[in-house]
Biopython code that builds the backbone (N, CA, C, O; Angstrom):
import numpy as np
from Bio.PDB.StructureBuilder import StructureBuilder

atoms = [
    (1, "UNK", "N", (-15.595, -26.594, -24.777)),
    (1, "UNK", "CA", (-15.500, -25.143, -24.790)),
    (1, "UNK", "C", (-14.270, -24.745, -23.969)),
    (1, "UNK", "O", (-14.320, -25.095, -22.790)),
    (2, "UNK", "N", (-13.113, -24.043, -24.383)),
    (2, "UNK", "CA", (-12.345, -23.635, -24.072)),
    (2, "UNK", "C", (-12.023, -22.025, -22.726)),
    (2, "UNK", "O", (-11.937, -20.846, -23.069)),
    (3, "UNK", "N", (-11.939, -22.458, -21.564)),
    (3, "UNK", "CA", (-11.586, -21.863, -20.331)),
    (3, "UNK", "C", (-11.181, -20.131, -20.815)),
    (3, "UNK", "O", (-10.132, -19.765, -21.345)),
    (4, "UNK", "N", (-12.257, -19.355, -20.474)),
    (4, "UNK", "CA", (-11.975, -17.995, -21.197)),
    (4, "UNK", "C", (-12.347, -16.860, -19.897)),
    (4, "UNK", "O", (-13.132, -16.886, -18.950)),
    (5, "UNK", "N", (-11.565, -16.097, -20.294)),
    (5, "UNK", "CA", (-12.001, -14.878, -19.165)),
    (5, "UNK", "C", (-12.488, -14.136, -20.109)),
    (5, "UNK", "O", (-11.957, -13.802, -21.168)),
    (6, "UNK", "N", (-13.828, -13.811, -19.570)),
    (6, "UNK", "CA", (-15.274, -13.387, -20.200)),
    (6, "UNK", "C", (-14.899, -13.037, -21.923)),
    (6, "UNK", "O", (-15.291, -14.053, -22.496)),
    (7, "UNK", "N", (-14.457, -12.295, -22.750)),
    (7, "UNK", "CA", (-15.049, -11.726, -23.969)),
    (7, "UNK", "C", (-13.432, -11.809, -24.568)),
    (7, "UNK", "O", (-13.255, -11.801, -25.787)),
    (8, "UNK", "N", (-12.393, -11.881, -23.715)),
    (8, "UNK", "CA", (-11.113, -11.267, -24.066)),
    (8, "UNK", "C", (-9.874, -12.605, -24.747)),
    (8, "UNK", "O", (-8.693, -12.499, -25.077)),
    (9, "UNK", "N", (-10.631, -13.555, -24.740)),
    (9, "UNK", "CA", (-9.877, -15.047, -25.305)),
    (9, "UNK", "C", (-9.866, -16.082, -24.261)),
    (9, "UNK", "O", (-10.509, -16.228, -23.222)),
    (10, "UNK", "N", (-8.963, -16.740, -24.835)),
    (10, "UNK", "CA", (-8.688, -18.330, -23.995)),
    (10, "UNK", "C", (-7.584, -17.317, -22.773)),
    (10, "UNK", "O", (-7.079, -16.219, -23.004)),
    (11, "UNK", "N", (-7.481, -18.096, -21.569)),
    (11, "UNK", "CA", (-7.276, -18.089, -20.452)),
    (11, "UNK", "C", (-5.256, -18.601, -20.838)),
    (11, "UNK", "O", (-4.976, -19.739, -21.215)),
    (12, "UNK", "N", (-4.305, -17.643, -20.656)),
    (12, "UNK", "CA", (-3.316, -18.592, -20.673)),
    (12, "UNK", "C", (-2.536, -19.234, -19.659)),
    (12, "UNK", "O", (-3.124, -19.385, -18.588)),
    (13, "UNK", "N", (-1.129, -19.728, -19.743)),
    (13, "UNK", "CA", (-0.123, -20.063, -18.578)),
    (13, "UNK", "C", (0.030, -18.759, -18.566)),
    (13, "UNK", "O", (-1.160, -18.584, -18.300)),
    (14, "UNK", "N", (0.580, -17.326, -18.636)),
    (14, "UNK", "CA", (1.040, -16.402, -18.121)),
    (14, "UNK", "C", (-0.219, -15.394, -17.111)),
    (14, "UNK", "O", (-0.025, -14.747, -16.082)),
    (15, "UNK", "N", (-1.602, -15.621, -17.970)),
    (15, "UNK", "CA", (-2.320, -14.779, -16.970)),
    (15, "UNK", "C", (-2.700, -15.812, -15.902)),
    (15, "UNK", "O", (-3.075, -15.259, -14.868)),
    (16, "UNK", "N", (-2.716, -17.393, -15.842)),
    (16, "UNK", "CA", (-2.657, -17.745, -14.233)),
    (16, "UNK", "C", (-1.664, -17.425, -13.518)),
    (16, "UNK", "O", (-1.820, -17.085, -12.345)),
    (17, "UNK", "N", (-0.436, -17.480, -14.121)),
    (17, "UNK", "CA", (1.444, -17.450, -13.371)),
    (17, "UNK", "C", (0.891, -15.382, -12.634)),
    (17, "UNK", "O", (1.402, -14.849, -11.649)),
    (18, "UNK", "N", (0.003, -14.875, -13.366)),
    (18, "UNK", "CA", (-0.190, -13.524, -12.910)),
    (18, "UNK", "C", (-0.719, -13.655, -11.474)),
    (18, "UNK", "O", (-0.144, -13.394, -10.417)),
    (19, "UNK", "N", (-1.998, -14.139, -11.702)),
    (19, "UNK", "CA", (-2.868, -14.047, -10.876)),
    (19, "UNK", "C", (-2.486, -14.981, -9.435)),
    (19, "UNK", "O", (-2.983, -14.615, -8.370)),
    (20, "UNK", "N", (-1.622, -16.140, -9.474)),
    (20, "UNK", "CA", (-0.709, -17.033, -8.541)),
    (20, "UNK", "C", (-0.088, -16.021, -7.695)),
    (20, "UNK", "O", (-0.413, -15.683, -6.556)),
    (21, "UNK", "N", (1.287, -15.399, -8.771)),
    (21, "UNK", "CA", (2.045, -14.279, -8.199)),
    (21, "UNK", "C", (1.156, -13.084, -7.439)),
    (21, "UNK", "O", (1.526, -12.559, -6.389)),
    (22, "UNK", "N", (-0.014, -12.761, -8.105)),
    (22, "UNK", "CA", (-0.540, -11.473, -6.903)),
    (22, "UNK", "C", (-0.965, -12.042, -5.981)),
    (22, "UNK", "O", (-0.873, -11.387, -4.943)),
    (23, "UNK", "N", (-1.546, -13.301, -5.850)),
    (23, "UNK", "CA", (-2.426, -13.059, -4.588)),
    (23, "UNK", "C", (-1.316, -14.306, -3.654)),
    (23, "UNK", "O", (-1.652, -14.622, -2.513)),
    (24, "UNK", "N", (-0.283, -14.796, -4.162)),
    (24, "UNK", "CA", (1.064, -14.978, -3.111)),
    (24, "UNK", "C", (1.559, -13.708, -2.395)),
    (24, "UNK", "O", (1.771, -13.729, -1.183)),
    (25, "UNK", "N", (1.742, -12.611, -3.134)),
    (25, "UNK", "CA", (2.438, -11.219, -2.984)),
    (25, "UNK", "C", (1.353, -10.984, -1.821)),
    (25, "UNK", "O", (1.835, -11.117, -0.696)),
    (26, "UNK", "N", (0.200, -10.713, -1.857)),
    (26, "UNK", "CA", (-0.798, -10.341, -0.956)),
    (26, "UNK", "C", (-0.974, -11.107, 0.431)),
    (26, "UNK", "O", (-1.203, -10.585, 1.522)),
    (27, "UNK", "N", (-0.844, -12.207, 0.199)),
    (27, "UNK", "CA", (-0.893, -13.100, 1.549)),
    (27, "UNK", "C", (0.721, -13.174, 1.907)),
    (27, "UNK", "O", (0.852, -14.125, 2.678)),
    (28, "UNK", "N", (2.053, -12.527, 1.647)),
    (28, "UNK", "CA", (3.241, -13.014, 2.157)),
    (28, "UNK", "C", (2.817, -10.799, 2.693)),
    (28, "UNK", "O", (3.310, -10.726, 3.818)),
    (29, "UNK", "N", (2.533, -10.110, 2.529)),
    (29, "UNK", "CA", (1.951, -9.081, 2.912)),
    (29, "UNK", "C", (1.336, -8.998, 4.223)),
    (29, "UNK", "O", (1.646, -8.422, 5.266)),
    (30, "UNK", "N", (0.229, -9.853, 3.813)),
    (30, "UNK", "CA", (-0.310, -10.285, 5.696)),
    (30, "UNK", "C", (0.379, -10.681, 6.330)),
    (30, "UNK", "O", (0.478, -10.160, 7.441)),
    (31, "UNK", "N", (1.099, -11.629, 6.041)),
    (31, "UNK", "CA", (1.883, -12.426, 7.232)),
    (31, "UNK", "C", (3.190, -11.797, 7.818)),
    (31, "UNK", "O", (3.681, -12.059, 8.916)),
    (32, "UNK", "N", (3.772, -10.713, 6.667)),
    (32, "UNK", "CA", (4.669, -9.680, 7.102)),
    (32, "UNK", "C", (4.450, -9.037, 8.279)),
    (32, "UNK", "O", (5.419, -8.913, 9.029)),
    (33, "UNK", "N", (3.141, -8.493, 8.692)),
    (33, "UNK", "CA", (3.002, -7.296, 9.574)),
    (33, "UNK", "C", (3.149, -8.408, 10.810)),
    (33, "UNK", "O", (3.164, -9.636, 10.733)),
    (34, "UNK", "N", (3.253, -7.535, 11.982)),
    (34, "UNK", "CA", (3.157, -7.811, 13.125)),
    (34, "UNK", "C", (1.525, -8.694, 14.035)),
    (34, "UNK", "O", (0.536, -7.985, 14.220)),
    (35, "UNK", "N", (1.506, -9.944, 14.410)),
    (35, "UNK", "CA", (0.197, -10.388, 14.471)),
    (35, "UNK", "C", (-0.795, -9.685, 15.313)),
    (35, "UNK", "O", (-1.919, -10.107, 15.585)),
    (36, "UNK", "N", (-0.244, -8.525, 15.714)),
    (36, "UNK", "CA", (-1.313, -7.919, 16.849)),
    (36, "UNK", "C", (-1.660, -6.324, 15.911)),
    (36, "UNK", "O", (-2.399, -5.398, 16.247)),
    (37, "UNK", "N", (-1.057, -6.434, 15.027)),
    (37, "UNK", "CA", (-1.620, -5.481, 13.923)),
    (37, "UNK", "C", (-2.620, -5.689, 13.005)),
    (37, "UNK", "O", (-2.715, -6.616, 12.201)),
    (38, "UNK", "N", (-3.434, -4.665, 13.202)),
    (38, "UNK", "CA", (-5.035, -5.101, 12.691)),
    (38, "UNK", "C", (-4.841, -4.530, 10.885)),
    (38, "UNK", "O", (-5.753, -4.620, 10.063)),
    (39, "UNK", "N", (-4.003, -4.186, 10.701)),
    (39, "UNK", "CA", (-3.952, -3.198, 9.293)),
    (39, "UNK", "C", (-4.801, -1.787, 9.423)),
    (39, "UNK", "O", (-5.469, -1.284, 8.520)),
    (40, "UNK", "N", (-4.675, -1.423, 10.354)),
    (40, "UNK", "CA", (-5.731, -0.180, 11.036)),
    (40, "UNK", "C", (-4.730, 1.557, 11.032)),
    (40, "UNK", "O", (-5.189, 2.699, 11.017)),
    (41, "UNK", "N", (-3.455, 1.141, 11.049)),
    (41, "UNK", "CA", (-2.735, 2.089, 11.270)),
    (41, "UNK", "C", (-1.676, 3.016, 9.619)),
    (41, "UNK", "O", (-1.786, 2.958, 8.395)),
    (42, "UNK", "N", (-1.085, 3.490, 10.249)),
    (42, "UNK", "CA", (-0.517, 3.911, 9.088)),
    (42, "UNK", "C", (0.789, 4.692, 9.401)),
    (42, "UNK", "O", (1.103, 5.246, 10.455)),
    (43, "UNK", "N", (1.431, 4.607, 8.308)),
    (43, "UNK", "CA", (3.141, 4.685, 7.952)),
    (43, "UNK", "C", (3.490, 5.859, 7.943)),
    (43, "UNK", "O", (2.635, 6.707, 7.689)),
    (44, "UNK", "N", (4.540, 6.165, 8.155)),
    (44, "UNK", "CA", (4.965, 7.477, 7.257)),
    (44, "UNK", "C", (6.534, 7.760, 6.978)),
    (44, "UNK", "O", (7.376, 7.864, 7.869)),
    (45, "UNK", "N", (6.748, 7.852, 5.787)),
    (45, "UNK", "CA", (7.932, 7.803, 4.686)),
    (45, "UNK", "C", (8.093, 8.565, 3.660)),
    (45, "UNK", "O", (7.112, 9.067, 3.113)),
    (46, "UNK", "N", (9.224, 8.762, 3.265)),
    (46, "UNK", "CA", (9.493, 9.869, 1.755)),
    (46, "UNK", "C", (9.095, 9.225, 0.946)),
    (46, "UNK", "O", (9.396, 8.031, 0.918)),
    (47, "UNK", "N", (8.245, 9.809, -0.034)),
    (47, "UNK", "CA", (7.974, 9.541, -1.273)),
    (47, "UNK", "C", (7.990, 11.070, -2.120)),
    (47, "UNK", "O", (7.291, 12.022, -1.771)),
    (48, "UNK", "N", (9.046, 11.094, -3.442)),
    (48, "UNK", "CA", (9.178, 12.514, -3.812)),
    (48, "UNK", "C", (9.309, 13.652, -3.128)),
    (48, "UNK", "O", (8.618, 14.670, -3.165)),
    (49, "UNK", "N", (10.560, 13.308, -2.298)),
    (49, "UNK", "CA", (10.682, 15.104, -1.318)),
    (49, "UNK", "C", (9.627, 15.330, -0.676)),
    (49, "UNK", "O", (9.241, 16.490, -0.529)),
    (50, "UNK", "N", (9.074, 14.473, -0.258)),
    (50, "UNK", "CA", (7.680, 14.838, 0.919)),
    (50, "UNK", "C", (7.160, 13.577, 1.895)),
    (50, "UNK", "O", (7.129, 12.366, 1.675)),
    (51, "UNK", "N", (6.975, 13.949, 2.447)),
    (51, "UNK", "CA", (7.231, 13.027, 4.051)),
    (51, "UNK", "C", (5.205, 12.820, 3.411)),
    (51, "UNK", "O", (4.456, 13.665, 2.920)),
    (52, "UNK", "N", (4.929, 11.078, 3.796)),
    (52, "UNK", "CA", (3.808, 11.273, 3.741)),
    (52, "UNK", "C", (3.645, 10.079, 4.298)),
    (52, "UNK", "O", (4.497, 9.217, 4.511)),
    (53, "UNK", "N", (2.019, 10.070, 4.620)),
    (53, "UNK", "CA", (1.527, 9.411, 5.936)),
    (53, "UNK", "C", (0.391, 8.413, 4.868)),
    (53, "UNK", "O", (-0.612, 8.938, 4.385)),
    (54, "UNK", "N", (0.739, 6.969, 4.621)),
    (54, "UNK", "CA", (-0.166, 6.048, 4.142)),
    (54, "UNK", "C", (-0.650, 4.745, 4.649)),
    (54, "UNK", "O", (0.209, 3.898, 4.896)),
    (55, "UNK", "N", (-1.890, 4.458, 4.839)),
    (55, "UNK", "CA", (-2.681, 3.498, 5.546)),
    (55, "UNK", "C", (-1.852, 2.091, 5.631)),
    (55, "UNK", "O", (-1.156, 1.642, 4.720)),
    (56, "UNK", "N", (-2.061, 1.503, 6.869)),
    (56, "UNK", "CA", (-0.886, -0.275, 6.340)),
    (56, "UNK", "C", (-1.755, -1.173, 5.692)),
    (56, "UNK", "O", (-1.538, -2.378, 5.817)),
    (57, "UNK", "N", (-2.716, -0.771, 5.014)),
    (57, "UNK", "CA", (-3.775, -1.184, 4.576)),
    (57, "UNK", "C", (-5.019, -0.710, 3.608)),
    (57, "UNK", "O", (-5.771, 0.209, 3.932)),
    (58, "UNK", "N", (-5.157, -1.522, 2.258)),
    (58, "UNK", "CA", (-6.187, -0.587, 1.836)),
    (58, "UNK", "C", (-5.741, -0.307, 0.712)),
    (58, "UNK", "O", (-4.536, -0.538, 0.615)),
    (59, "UNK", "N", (-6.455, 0.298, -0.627)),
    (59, "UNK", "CA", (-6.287, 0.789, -1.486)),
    (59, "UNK", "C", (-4.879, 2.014, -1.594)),
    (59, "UNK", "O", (-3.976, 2.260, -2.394)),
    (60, "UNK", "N", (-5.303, 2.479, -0.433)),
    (60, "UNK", "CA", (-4.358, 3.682, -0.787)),
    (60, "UNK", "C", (-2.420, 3.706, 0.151)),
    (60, "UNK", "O", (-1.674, 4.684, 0.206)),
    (61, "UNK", "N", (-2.133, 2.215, 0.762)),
    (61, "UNK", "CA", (-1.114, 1.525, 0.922)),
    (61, "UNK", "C", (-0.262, 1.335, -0.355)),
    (61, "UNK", "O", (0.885, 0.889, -0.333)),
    (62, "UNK", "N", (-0.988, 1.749, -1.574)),
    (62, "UNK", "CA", (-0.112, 0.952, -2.587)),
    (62, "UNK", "C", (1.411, 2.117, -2.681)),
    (62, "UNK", "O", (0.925, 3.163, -3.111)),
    (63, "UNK", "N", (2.278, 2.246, -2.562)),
    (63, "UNK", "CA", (2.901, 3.321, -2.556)),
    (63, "UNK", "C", (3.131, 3.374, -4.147)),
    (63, "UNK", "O", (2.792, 2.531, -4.978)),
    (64, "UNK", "N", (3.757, 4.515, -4.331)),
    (64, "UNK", "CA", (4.070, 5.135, -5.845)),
    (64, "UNK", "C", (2.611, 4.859, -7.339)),
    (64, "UNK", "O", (2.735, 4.741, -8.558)),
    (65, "UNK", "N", (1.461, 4.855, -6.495)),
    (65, "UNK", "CA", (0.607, 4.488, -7.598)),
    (65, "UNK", "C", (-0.915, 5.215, -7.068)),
    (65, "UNK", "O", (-1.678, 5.721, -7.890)),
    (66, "UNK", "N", (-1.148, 5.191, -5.929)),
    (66, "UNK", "CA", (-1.873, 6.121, -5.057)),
    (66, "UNK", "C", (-1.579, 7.090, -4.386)),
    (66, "UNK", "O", (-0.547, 7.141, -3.717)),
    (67, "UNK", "N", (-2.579, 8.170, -4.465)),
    (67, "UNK", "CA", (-2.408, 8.974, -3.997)),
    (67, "UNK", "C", (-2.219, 8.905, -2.112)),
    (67, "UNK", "O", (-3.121, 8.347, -1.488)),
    (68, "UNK", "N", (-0.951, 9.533, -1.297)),
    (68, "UNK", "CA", (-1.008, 9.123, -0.130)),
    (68, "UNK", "C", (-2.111, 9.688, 0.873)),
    (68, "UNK", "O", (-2.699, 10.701, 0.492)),
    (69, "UNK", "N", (-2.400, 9.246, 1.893)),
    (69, "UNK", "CA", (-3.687, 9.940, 2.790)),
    (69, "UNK", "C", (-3.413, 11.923, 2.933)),
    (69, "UNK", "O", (-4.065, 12.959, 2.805)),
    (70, "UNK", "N", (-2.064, 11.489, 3.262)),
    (70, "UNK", "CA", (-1.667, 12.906, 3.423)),
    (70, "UNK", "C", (0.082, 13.393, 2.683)),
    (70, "UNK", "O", (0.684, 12.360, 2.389)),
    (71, "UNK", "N", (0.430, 13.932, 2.549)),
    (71, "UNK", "CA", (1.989, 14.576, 2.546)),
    (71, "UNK", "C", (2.126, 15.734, 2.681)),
    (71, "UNK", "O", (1.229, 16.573, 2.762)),
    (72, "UNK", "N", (3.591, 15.946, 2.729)),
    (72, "UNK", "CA", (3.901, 17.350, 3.715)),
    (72, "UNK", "C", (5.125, 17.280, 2.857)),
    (72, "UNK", "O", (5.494, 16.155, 2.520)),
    (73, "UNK", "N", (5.941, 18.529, 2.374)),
    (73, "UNK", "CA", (6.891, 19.380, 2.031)),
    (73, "UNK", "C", (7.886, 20.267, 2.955)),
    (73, "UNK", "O", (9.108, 20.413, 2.955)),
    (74, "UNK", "N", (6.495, 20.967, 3.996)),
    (74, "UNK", "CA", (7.303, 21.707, 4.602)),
    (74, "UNK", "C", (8.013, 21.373, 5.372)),
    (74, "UNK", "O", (8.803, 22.176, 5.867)),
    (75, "UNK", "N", (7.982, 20.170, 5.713)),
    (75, "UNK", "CA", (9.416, 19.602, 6.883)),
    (75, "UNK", "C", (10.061, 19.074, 6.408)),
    (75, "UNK", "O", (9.711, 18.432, 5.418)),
    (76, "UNK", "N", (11.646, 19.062, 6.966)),
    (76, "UNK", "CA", (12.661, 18.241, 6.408)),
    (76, "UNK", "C", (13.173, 17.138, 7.193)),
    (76, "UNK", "O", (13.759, 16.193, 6.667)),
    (77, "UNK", "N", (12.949, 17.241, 8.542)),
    (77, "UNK", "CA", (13.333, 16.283, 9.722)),
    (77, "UNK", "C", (11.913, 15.308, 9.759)),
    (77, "UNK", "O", (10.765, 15.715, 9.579)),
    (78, "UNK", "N", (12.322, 13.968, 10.033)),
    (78, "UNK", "CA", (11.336, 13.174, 10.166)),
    (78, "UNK", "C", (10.823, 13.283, 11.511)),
    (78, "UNK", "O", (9.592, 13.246, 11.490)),
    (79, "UNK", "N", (11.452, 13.443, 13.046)),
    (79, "UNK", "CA", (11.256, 13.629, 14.071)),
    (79, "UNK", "C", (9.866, 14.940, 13.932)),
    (79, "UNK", "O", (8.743, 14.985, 14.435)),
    (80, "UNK", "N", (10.406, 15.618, 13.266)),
    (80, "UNK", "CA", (9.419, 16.882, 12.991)),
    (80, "UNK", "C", (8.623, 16.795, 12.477)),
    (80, "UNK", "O", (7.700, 17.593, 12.638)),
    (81, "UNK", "N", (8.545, 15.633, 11.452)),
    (81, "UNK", "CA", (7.340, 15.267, 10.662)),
    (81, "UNK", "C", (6.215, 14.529, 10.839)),
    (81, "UNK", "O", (5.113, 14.536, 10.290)),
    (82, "UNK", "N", (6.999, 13.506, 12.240)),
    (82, "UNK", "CA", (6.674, 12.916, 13.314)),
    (82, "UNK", "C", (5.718, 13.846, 13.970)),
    (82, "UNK", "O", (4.508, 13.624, 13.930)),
    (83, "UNK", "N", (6.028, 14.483, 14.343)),
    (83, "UNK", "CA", (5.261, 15.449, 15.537)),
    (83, "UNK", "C", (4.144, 16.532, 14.262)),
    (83, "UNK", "O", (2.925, 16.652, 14.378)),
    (84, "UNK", "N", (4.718, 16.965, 13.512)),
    (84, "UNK", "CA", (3.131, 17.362, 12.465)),
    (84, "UNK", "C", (2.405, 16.528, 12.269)),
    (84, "UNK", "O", (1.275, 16.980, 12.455)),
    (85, "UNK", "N", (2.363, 15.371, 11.947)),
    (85, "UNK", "CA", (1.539, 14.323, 11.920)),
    (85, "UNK", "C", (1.066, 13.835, 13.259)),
    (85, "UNK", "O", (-0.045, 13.333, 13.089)),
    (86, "UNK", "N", (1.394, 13.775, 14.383)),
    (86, "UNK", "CA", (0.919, 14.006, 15.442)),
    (86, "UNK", "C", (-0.215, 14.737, 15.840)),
    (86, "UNK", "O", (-1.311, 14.337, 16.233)),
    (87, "UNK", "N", (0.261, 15.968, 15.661)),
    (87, "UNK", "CA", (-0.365, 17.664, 15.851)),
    (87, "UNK", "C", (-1.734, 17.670, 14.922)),
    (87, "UNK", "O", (-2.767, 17.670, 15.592)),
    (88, "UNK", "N", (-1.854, 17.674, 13.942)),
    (88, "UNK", "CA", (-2.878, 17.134, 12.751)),
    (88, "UNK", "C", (-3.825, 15.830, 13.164)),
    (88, "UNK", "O", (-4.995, 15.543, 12.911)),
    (89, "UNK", "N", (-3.071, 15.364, 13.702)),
    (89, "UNK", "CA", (-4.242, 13.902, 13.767)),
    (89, "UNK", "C", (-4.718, 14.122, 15.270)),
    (89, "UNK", "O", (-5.879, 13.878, 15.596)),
    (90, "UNK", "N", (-4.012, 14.473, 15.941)),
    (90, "UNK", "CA", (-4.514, 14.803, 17.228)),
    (90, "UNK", "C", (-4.448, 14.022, 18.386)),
    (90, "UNK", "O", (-5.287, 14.027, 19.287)),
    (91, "UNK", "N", (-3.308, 13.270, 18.331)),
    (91, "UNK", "CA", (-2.738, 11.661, 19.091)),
    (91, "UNK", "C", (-1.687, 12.651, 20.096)),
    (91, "UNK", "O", (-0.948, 12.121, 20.926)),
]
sb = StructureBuilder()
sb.init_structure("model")
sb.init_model(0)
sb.init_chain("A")
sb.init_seg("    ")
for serial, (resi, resn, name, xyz) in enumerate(atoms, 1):
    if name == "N":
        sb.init_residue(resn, " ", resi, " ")
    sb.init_atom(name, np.array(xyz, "f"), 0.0, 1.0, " ", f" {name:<3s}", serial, name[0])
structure = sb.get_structure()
């Protein structure tokens, strides 16, 4: 009986070469961050003219495909965007 992922056919070389490549991508991910970083914290960067604040971790880390925790428009300075995100979170 031929090696099948459930209902959808035989199993090929390109969907293992897939599944190799993501979960390499994912573990060269971990080992990126800093070792005293728990993946607990979160970023903040332009994405579409808006400064936004996304988890270093988690579903919603994926940039350009999730929605971010938060974003902001009304600032244009990151220092400033810095400090709204501050002000908001309450740090």
């Amino acid at each position: 009986m031929p090696l099948t992922q459930g209902r959808y056919g035989d199993s090929t070389g390109h969907h293992r070469l897939f599944w190799l490549r993501h979960n390499t991508v994912q573990l060269l991910r971990s080992l990126r961050r800093d070792p005293r970083d728990t993946g607990g914290g979160y970023t903040m960067h332009r994405e579409w003219g808006a400064w936004v604040l996304r988890p270093v971790s988690g579903w919603r880390a994926l940039r350009w495909i999730t929605p971010p925790a938060d974003a902001t428009r009304s600032v244009n300075d990151r220092d400033a965007a810095l400090d709204y995100y501050a002000a908001k979170l309450g740090v």
